[in-house]
C-alpha positions in Angstrom: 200.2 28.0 101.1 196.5 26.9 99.1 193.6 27.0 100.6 193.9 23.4 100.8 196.9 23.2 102.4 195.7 25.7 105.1 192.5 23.2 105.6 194.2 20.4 105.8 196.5 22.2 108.7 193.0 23.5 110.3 191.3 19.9 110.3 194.7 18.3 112.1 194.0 20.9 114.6 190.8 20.2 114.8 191.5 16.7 115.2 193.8 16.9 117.8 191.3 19.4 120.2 188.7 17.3 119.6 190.8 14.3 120.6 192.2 16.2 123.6 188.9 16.5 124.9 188.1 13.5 124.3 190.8 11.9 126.3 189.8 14.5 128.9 186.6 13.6 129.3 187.3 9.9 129.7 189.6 11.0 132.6 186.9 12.5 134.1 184.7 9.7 134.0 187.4 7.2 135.1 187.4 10.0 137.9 184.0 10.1 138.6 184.0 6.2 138.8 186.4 6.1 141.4 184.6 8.8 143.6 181.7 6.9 143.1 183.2 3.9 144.4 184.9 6.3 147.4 181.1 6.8 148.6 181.4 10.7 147.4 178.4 10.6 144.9 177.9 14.3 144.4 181.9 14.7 143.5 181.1 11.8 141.2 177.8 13.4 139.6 180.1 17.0 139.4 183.1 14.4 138.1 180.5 12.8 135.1 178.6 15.7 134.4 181.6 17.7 133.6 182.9 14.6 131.6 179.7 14.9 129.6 180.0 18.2 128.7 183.3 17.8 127.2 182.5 14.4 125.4 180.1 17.0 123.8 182.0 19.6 123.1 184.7 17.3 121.5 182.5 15.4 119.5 180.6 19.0 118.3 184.4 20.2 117.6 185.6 17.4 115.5 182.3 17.1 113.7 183.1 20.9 112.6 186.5 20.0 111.8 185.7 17.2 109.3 182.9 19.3 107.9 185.4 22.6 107.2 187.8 19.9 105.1 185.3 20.1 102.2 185.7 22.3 99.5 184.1 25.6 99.8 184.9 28.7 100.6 181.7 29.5 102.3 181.7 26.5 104.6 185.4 27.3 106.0 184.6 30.9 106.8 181.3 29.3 108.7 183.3 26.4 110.2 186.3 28.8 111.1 183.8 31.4 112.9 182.3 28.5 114.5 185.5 27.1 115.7 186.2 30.0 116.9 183.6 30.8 119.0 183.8 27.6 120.5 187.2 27.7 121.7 186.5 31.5 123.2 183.2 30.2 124.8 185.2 27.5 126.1 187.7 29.5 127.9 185.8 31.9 129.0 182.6 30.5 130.4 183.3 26.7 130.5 186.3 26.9 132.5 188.9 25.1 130.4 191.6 27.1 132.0 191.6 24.7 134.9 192.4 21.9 132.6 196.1 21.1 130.5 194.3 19.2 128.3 191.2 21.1 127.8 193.3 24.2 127.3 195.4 22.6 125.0 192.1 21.6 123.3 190.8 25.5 123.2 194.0 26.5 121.6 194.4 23.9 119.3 190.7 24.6 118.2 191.4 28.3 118.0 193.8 28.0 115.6 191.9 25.6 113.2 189.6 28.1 113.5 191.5 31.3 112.1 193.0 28.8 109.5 189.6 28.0 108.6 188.9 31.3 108.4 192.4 32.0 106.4 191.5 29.1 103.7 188.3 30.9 103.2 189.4 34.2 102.5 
């Protein structure tokens, strides 16, 4: 496969985690809403503050995505070492393991990361 193949594969990934943490986040929120309304407002604050974090982390992780599509065989390596730190920090210290989605999300953006990385080479 071209280099432009394997970035076009590598932003659909990207896409996808970033949208899959996205739609997490939005759950969370909807979540934190509801225990809000429950009268538990430090499970709502610990519900909104997480949901934050991954609005953050989704947006930061398409943003990468979209910027490894260009051409350049610098910027993919740099994108696909990004990505990839960003899905290992995620696992590791954000707890995305607890999470279908969000692990879906860290997988999805370690592979656009090592095709990033691929398309570079």
């Amino acid at each position: 496969m071209t280099a432009d193949g394997d970035r076009r594969i590598a932003l659909v990934f990207g896409v996808i985690a970033a949208a899959l943490l996205l739609v997490d986040a939005l759950l969370r929120l909807a979540f934190g809403v509801f225990y809000f309304v429950r009268g538990r407002e430090l499970a709502a604050l610990g519900s909104t503050g997480s949901a934050v974090i991954f609005l953050v982390i989704g947006l930061v992780i398409g943003f990468f995505a979209v910027l490894g599509r260009s051409r350049g065989q610098d910027r993919s390596l740099a994108v696909g070492v990004v990505l990839i730190v960003l899905a290992l920090v995620g696992l590791l210290a954000l707890g995305f393991a607890g999470n279908v989605l969000a692990l879906l999300a860290a997988v999805f953006t370690l592979i656009a990361g090592i095709l990033f990385l691929v398309a570079g080479r």
